[in-house]
C-alpha positions, 0 to 999 in steps of 0.5 A: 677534407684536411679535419680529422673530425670523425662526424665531419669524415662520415659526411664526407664519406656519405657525399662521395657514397651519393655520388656512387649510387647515383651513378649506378641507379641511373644505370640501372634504367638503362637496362629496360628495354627499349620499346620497339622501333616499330611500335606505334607510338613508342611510349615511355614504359611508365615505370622507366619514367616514374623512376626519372621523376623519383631520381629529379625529385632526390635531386630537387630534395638535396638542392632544397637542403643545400640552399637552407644549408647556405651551399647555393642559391634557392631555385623553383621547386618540382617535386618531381620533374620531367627530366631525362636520365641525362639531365638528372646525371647532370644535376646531380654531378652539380650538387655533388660537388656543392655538398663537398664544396660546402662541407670543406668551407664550412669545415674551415670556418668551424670544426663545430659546423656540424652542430650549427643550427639551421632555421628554415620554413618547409615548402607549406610554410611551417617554420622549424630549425634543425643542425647541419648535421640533421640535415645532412643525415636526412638527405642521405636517408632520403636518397637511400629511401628513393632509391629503393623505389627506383629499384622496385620500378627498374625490375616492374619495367624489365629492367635489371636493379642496381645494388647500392648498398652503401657496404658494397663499396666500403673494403678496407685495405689493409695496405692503404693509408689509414683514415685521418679520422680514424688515426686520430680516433685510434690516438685519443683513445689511448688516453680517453674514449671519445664517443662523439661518432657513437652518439650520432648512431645512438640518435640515428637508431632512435630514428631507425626504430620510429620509421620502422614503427611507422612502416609497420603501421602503415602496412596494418593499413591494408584493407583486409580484402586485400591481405592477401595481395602480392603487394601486401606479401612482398611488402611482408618479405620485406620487412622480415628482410631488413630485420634478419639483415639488422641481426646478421650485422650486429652478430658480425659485430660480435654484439649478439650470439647466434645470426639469423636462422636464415636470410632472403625474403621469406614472408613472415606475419607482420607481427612477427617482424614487429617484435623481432624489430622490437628485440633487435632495437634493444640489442642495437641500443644497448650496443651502441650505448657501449661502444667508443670511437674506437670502436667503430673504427675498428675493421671486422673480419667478415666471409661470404660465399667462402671469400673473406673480406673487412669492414669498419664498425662504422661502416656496418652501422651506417650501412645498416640504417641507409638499408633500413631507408632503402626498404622502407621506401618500397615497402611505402611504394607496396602499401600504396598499391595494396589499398594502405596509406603510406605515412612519412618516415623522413628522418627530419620529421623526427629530428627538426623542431618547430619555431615560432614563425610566420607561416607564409610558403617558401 
């Protein structure tokens, strides 16, 4: 990527962050183990292969959108098909490359690629349009949202999950080279305050606060017999989780006071996660309504566990919402098995627009 454009940067950044994950969720079904050698059939453990069909659906989801973005051709989609780990791995290693592939040209032919707008017809027909740069945001909150299905059916199967967090891979050397963005963002702000890249975060934790108002009310869907179901509990524990990681990542960016009383999963009232979401939304809003480019591409001095290490503004944003998809996605696979119904928080259903168009399917 010879632009220096900071959105174009962060797209790029996000499809070699796929890559990654990919590679460490299909490990982690190799972690489950085996059925005996003597059983009788050796059946497939049932959550092993619902986790195959959740990675393939992450990879049919992304060639979908590809195909609407102009990288490649359409293909029949499987909403969740039969694939084996291998045949995933395959695929996806295909479409990484696509997504890079597609991003370079399109770079070249537009340093406003990422504004062009789209005009497509979901798979029941309906028509809409979204830019490039929503759709690329949605595929990575997608992906980070599967995967955090694949983590909870991983350990229900025995198996051992794979943290894939997109902070976990995200170390800033102080000796390499600096980004091209962030040089290029660190010089314009000597004469002026770019906030191009704060304004895709201020949309994104517009989004962040409708998904997370989503999962809430869909866990208020949990029938009352069933309120005290594991499930229900975990999905509780959750919540409460994602909103003491949210606060903790904005007092490390030196956005709010005091950290969390504590960190971990301990269950608190739904009530409780919901107007502690509520508060840390305004905080989040009003920070990044404040901050530049440069900004976010300032590298924060961070300790854990006595070990110091650096991460980019930018970085912990990102981080801080692909994290919100992750538990979200598991917390929609919780309310499904306490009796609740699981409601959509696909970020394109908040960001795309309906067109007038015919309504015949895809």
């Amino acid at each position: 990527m010879n632009s220096p454009d900071a959105r174009l940067m962060l797209v790029a950044d996000l499809i070699e962050y796929e890559r990654w994950a990919m590679a460490r969720a299909l490990g982690s079904l190799r972690t489950i183990p085996r059925a005996p050698a003597s059983a009788q059939p050796a059946a497939d453990d049932p959550h092993a292969a619902r986790a195959r069909g959740i990675l393939g659906h992450n990879c049919q989801a992304r060639h979908l959108w590809l195909s609407r973005l102009g990288g490649v051709v359409q293909r029949p989609f499987d909403m969740f098909p039969a694939w084996s780990a291998g045949q995933i791995a395959q695929d996806a290693a295909g479409l990484d490359d696509a997504y890079s592939a597609w991003l370079e040209r399109s770079a070249r032919e537009s340093p406003n690629c990422l504004d062009r707008i789209v005009a497509y017809k979901s798979l029941d027909g309906l028509a809409f349009e979204s830019s490039a740069e929503e759709i690329t945001a949605h595929v990575h909150n997608h992906g980070a949202y599967h995967r955090g299905q694949v983590a909870r059916l991983v350990k229900l199967a025995g198996g051992s999950p794979a943290r894939t967090d997109f902070i976990a891979d995200r170390e800033v050397d102080p000796a390499a080279t600096v980004p091209a963005w962030r040089s290029s963002v660190m010089d314009r702000s000597r004469g002026e305050a770019p906030r191009d890249l704060a304004l895709v975060f201020e949309r994104a934790q517009l989004a962040e606060t409708w998904a997370t108002n989503i999962a809430i009310d869909s866990m208020r869907s949990v029938p009352a017999h069933n309120d005290s179901s594991a499930e229900l509990s975990r999905a509780r524990s959750v919540l409460a989780h994602t909103q003491e990681t949210r606060h903790w990542w904005l007092s490390a960016l030196g956005a709010i006071d005091a950290p969390p009383a504590q960190q971990g999963f301990a269950e608190q009232p739904i009530a409780d996660s919901a107007a502690r979401a509520a508060e840390l939304d305004a905080h989040w809003t009003a920070y990044l309504a404040r901050v530049t480019d440069a900004d976010l591409a300032h590298v924060c001095e961070l300790t854990s566990n006595n070990r110091p290490y650096r991460r980019l503004a930018r970085d912990i944003c990102m981080h801080v919402l692909l994290h919100g998809s992750y538990h979200r996605g598991q917390i929609a696979m919780l309310v499904t098995q306490a009796g609740g119904q699981r409601k959509s928080t696909d970020l394109i259903g908040f960001t795309r627009r309906s067109t007038p168009g015919a309504t015949e399917p895809v």
